[in-house]
ZATIDO-749451 format. One line per field, with one value per residue (C-alpha): residue number from 1; residue in three letters; y, x, z. Coordinates in pm, 1 decimal, always signed. Layout:
N
nr: NUM	...
rest: ALA	...
Y: Y	...
X: X	...
Z: Z	...
This chain:
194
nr: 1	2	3	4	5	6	7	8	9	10	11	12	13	14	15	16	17	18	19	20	21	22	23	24	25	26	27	28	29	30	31	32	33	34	35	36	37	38	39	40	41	42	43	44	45	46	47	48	49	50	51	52	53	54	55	56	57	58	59	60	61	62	63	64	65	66	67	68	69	70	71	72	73	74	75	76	77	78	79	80	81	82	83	84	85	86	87	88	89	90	91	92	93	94	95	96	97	98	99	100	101	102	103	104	105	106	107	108	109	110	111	112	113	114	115	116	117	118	119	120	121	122	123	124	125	126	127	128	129	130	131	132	133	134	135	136	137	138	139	140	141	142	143	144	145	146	147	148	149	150	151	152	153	154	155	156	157	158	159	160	161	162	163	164	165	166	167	168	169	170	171	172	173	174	175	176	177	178	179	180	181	182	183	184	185	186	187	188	189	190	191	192	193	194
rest: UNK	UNK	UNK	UNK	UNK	UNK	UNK	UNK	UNK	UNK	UNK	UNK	UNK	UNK	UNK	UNK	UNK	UNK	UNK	UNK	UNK	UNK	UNK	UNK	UNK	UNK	UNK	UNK	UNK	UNK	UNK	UNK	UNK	UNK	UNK	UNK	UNK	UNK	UNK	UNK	UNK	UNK	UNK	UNK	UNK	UNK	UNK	UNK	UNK	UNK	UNK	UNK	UNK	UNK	UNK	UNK	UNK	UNK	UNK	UNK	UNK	UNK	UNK	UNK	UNK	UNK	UNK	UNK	UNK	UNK	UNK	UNK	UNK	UNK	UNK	UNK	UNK	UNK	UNK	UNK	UNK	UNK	UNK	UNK	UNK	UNK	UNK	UNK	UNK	UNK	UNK	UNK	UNK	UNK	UNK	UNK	UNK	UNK	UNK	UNK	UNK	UNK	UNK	UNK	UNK	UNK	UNK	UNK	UNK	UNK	UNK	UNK	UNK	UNK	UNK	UNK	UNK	UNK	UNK	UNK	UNK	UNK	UNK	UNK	UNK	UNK	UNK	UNK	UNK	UNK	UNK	UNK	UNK	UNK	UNK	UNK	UNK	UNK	UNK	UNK	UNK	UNK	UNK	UNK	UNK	UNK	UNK	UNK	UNK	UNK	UNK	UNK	UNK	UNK	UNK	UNK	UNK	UNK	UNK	UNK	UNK	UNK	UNK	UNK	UNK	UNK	UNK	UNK	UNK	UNK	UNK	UNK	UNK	UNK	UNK	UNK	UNK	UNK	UNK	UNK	UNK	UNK	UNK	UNK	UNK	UNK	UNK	UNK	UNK	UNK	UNK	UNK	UNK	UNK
Y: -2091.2	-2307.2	-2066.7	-2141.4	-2040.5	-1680.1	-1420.5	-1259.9	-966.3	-827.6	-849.7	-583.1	-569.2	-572.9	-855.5	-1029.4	-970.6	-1124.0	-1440.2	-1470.3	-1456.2	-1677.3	-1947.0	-1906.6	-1855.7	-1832.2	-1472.7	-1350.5	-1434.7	-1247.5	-938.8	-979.4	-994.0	-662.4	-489.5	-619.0	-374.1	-32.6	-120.6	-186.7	+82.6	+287.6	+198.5	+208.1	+594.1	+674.7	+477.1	+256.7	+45.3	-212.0	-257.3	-256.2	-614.4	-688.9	-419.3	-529.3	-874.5	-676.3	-451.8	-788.2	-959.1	-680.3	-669.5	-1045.1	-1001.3	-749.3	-785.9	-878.7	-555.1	-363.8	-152.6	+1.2	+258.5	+397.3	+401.3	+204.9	-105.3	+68.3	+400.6	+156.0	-54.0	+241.2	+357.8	+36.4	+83.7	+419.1	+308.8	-6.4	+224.4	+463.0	+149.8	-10.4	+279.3	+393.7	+39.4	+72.8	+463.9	+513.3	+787.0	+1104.9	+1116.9	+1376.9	+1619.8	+1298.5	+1281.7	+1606.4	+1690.2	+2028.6	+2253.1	+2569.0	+2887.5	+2792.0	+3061.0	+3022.9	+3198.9	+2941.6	+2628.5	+2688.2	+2836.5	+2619.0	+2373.8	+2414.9	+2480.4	+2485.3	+2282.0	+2373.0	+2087.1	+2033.8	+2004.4	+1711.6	+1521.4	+1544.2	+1352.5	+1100.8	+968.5	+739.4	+803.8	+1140.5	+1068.6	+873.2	+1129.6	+1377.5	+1222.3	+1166.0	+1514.6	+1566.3	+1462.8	+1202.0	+1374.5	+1500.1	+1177.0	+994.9	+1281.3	+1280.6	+907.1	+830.2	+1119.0	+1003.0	+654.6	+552.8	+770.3	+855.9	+1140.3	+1460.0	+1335.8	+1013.0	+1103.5	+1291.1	+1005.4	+776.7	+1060.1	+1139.9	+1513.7	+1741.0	+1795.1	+2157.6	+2076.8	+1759.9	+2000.2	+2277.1	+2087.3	+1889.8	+2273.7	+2379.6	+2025.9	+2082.3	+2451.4	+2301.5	+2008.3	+2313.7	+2472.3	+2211.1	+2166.4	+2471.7
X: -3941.6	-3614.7	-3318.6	-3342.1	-3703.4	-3619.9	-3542.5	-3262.6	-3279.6	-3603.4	-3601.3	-3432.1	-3153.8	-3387.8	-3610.1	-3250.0	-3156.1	-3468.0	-3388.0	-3083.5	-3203.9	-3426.7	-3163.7	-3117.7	-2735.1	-2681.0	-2870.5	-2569.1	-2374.7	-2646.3	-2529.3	-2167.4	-2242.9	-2444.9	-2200.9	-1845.7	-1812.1	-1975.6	-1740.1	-1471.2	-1455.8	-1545.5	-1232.7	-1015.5	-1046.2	-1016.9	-717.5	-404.5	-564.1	-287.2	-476.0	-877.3	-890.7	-789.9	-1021.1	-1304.9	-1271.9	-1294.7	-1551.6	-1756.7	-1690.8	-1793.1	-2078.9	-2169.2	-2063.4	-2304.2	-2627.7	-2816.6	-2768.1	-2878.9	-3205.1	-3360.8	-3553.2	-3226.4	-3075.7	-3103.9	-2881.8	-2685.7	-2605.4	-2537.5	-2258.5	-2114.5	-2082.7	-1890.2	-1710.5	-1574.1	-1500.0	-1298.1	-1111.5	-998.7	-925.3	-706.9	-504.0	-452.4	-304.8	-67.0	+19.4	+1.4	-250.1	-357.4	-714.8	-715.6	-940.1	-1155.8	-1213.8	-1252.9	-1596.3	-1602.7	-1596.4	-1413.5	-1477.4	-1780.8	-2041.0	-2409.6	-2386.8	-2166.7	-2301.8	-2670.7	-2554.1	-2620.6	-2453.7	-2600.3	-2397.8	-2071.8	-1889.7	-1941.3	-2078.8	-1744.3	-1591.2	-1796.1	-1781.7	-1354.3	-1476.5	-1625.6	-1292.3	-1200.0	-838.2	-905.6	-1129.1	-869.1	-611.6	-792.6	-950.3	-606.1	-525.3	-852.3	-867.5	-972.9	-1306.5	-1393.8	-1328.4	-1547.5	-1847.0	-1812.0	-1739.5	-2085.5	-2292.7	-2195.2	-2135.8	-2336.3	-2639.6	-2627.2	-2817.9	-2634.1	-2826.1	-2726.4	-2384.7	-2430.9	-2530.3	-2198.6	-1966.3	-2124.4	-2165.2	-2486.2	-2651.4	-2474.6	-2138.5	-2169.9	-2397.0	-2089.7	-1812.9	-1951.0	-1995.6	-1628.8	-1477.0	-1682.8	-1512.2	-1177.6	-1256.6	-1368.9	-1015.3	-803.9	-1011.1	-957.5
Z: +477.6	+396.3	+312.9	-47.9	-131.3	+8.5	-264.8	-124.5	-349.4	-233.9	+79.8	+328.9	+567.6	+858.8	+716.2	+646.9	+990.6	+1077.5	+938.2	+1061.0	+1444.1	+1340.8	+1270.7	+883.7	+958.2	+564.8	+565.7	+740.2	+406.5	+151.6	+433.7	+351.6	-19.2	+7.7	+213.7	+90.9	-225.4	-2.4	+269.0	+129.6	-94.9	+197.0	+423.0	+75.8	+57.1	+365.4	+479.2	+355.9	+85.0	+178.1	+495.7	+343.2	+361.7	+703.3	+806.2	+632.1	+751.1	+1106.9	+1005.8	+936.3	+1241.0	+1513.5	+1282.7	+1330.3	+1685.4	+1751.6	+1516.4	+1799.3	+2007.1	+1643.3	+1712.4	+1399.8	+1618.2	+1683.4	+1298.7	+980.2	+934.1	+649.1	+905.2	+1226.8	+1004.8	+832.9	+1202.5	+1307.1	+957.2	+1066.6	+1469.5	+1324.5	+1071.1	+1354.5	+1615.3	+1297.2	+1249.8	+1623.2	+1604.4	+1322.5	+1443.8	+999.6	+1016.5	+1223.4	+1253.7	+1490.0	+1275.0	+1214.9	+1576.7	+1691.3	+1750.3	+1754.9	+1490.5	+1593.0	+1421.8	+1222.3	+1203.4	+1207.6	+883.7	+728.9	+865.1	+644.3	+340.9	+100.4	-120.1	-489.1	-797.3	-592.8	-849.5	-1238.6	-1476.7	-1618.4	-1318.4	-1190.1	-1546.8	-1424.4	-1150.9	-1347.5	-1418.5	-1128.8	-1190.4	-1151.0	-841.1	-656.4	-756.2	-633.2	-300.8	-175.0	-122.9	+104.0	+487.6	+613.3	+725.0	+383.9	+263.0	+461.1	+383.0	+10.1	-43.9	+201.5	+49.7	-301.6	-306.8	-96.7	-81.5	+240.9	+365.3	+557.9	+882.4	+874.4	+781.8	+1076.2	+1291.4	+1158.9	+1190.3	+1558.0	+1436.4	+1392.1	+1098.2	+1031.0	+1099.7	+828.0	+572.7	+619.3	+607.7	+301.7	+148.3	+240.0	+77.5	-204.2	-221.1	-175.4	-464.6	-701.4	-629.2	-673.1	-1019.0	-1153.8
């Protein structure tokens, strides 16, 4: 089918990916356009938003670079590029020496009971609380006194709909240590909103 018969909007990544293996090199583009705003608002959180574009533009090309080694029986296309996302973020700033993302890249999780790693993570911020975060102002405000880490799990759990597990999978951390340390930046968020 000739790239402009295809309805763009309803297909998925994968059948999009498709496509573009097939030889419709303008699929690649409807990618970009479905990705820019996610990563780029991704990357702006969690690092110098000076920087977002450049990284983007990076992000993008080791995506291109590497579609064909993508294998959706390992993760979703979404989890696999918000994995890149995160790998180009730390390579960028290791480059620029801006940013310690030492905590970011420390896998384990010292200290962390069994205890604490299932409690879980209803009603931990009040109504009014979360209508504060509403305010993207606020939000930014806000988001900028978390790490790096907690940035990364709050801005892919809620902005992007991510699921703890494939968090999990993009952050290279199991399932507990994600659900926890969501629950103890959620804590910290309720402090500093009080």
């Amino acid at each position: 089918m000739p790239y402009a018969q295809h309805d763009f909007g309803k297909l998925n990544d994968e059948e999009i990916i498709a496509l573009y293996k097939s030889g419709e090199k303008e699929a690649f583009k409807k990618l970009i356009d479905r990705y820019t705003i996610p990563l780029y608002n991704f990357t702006a959180r969690i690092t110098n938003r000076i920087d977002t574009s450049d990284i983007v533009q990076e992000i993008f090309i080791k995506i291109w670079k590497n579609l064909n080694n993508f294998d959706r029986e390992k993760a979703s296309f979404k989890t696999w590029i918000f994995t890149i996302a995160r790998n180009t973020v730390i390579d960028f700033s290791r480059k620029r020496e801006r940013l310690l993302f030492s905590d970011m890249e420390n896998n384990s999780e010292k200290g962390l009971s069994f205890f604490e790693e299932n409690i879980p993570d209803e009603n931990i911020i009040p109504f009014e609380a979360l209508q504060k975060l509403q305010d993207k102002e606020f939000l930014n405000n806000t988001l900028k006194k978390l790490l790096p880490d907690e940035n990364e799990i709050l801005v892919l759990h809620y902005q992007e709909d991510m699921t703890f597990d494939e968090i999990g999978k993009v952050l290279n951390k199991s399932l507990n240590t994600v659900k926890s340390k969501h629950r103890r930046t959620l804590i910290k968020l309720r402090k500093m909103l009080d």
